[in-house]
C-alpha positions as CSV (number, residue, x, y, z in Angstrom):
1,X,-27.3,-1.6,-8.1
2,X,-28.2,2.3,-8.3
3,X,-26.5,4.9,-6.5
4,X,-27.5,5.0,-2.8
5,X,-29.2,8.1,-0.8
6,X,-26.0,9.2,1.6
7,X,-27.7,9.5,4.9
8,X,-25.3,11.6,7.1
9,X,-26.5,11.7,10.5
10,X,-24.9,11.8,14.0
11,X,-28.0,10.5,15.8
12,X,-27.8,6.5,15.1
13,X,-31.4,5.6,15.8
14,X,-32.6,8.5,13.2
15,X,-30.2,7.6,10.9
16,X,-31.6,3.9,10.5
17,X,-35.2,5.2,10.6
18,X,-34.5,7.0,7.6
19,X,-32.5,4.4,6.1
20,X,-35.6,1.8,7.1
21,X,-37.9,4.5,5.6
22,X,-35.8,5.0,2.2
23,X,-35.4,1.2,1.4
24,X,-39.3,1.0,1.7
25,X,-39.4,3.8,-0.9
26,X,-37.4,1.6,-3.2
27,X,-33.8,3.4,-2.2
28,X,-31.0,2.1,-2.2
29,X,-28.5,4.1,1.0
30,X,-25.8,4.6,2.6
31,X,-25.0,5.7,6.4
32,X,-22.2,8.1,8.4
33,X,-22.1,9.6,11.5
34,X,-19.7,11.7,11.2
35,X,-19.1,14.8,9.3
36,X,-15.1,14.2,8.7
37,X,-16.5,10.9,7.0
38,X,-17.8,12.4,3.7
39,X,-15.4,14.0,1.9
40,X,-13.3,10.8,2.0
41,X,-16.3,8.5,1.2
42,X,-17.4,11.4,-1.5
43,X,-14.0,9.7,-3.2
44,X,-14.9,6.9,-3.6
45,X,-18.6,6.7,-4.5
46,X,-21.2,9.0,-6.1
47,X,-24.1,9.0,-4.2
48,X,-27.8,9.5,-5.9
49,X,-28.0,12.4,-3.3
50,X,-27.1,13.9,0.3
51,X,-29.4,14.3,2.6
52,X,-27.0,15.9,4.9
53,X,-27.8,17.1,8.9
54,X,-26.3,21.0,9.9
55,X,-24.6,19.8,13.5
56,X,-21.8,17.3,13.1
57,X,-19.0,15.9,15.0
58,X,-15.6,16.0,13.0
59,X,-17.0,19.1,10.6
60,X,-20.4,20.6,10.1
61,X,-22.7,20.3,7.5
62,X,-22.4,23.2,6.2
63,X,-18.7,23.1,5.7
64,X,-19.6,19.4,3.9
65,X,-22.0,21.1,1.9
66,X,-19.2,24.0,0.7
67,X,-16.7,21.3,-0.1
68,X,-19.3,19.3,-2.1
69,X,-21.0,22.2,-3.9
70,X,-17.0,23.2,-5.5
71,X,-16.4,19.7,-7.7
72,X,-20.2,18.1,-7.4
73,X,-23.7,19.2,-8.3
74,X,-24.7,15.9,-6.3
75,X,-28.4,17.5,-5.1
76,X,-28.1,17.8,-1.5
77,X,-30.9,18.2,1.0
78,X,-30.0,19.9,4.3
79,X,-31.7,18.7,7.7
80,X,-31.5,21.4,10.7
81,X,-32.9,22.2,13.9
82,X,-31.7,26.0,13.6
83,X,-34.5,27.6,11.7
84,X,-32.7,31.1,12.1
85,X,-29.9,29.3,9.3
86,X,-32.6,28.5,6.4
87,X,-32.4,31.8,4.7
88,X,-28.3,30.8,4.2
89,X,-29.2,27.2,3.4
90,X,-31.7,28.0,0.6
91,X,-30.8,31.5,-0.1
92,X,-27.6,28.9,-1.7
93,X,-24.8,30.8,-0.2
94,X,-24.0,26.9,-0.1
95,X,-26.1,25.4,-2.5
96,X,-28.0,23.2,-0.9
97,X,-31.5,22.3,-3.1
98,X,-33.7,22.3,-0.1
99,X,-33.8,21.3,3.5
100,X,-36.3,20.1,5.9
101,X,-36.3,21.0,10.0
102,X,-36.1,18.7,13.1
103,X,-38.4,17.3,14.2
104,X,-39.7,16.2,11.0
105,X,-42.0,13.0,9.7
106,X,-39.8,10.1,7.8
107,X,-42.7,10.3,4.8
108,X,-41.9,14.0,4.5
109,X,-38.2,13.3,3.9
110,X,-39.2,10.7,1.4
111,X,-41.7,13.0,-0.2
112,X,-38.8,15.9,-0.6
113,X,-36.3,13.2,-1.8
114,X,-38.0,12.2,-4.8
115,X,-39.2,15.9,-5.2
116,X,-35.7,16.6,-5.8
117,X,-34.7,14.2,-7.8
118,X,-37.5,14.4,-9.8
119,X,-36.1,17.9,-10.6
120,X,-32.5,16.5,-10.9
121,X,-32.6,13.8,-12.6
122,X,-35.6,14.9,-15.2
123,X,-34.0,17.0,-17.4
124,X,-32.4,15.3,-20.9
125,X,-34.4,17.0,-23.2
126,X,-36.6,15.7,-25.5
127,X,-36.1,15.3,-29.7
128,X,-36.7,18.5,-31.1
129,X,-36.2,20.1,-28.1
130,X,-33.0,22.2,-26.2
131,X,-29.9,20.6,-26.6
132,X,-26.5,21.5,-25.8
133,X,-23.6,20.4,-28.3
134,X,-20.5,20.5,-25.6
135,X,-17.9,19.4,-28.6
136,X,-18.9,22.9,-30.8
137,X,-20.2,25.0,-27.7
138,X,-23.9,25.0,-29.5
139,X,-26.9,25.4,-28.3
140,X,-30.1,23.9,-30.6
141,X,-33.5,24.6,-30.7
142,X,-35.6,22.8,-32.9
143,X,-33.9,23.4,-36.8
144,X,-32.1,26.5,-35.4
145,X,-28.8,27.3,-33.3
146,X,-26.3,29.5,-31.8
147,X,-22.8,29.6,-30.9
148,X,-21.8,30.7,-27.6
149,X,-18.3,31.2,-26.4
150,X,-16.9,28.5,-24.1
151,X,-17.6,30.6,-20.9
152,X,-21.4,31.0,-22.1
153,X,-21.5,27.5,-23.1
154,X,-20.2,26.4,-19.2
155,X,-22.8,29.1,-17.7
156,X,-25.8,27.9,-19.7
157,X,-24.6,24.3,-19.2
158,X,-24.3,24.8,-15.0
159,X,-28.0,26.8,-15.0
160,X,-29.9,24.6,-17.6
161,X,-28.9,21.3,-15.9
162,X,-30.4,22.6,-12.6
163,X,-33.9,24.0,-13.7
164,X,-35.4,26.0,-10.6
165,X,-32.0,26.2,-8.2
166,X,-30.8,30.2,-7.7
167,X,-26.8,29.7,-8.5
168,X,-24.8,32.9,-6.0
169,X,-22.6,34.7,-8.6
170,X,-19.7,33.3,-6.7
171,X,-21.0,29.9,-7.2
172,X,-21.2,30.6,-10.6
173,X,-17.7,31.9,-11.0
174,X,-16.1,28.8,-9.1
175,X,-18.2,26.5,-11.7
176,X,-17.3,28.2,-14.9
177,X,-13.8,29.2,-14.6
178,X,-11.6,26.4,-13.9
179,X,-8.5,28.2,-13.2
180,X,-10.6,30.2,-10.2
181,X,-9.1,33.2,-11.6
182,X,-10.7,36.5,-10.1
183,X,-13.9,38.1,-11.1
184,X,-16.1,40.1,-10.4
185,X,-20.0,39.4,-10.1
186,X,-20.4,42.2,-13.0
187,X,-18.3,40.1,-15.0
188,X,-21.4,37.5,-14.4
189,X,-23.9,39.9,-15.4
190,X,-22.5,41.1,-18.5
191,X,-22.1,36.9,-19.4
192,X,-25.7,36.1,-18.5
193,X,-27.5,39.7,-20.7
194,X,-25.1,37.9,-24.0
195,X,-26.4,34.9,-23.1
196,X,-29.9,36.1,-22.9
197,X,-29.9,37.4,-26.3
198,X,-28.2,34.8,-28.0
199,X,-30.9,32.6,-26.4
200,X,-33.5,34.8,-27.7
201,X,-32.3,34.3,-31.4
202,X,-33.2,30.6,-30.9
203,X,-36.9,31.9,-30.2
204,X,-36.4,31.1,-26.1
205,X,-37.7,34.3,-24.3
206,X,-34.9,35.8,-23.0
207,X,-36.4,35.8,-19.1
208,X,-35.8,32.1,-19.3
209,X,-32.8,32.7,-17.3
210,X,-34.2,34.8,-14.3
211,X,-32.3,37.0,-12.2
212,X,-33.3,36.3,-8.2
213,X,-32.5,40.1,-7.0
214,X,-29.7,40.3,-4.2
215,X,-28.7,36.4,-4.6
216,X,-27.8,35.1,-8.5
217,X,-29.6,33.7,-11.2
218,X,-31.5,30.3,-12.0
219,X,-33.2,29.0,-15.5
220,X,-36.5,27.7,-15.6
């Protein structure tokens, strides 16, 4: 059995819509109806993804999506009827990978669903290609490579394994530095320009990692 879509989702009859929809799709899926449910559940399973609604009883998603986003990179779609919260949602002060708004069409949230995952789940690279070397903290291009140190390696590893999604410098720091020591966001800038130009000596054009100007940084 594959991993299920987590449907989270106050509003029962919606809920098993999507659920009826997803299995139709080929999906495998889960159901709670209350926010306080995840995290517990998250425990226990590993969903394929989230597709997570904003207003819940027990905790909101929002909060969820903060509590997920600090030990998961589970892709996580975010379903609200406040329109005025998007620019948080996406602008990935949580980290959310997209969202859709109420009232929405069922085929629509299957249509983002495998866009997503298509993005998630798509990228092992292929022979002769990018590939990362997590026991020497290499990265190898074709016949060349370059050593990075072990916080480069972790930053490369969190951006390249998410092609497209903006990462917040904050979200950045919690990822890379397991001890959640202190840092500032220059301290991310001055990791991502060595990284640039190590990446550059592999013949990558340094712009691969872009900067997104008053939010963080993503790789395409």
């Amino acid at each position: 059995m594959t991993a299920p879509v987590l449907i989270v989702e106050d509003e029962i009859k919606l809920a098993e819509l999507l659920r009826d929809y997803l299995h139709d799709a080929g999906f495998e899926t889960a159901l709670l109806h209350r926010g306080d449910e995840v995290l517990p559940w998250l425990n226990t399973h590993a969903p394929r993804l989230i597709l997570l609604d904003l207003m819940l009883p027990g905790l909101d998603g929002m909060a969820i999506c903060r509590e997920v986003r600090k030990t998961s990179s589970v892709p996580i779609i975010m379903v609200t009827a406040r329109v005025e919260e998007i620019d948080r949602l996406l602008g990935l002060e949580l980290g959310a990978d997209d969202y859709i708004c109420k009232p929405y069409s069922p085929r629509e949230v299957i249509a983002r669903t495998k866009a997503v995952l298509r993005r998630f789940e798509n990228t092992v690279p292929t022979t002769g290609g990018l590939m990362l070397d997590e026991a020497g903290y290499r990265v190898r291009f074709g016949a060349s490579q370059v050593e990075l140190s072990a916080v480069e390696f972790n930053l490369f590893k969190v951006l390249y394994a998410r092609p497209g999604r903006i990462f917040s410098r904050d979200q950045l720091m919690t990822q890379i530095y397991a001890d959640h020591r202190v840092v500032s966001g220059r301290t991310i800038d001055s990791h991502i320009k060595k990284l640039r130009q190590k990446l550059a000596g592999l013949g990558l054009a340094e712009e691969s990692i872009h900067s997104v100007y008053g939010v963080g940084y993503k790789y395409e």
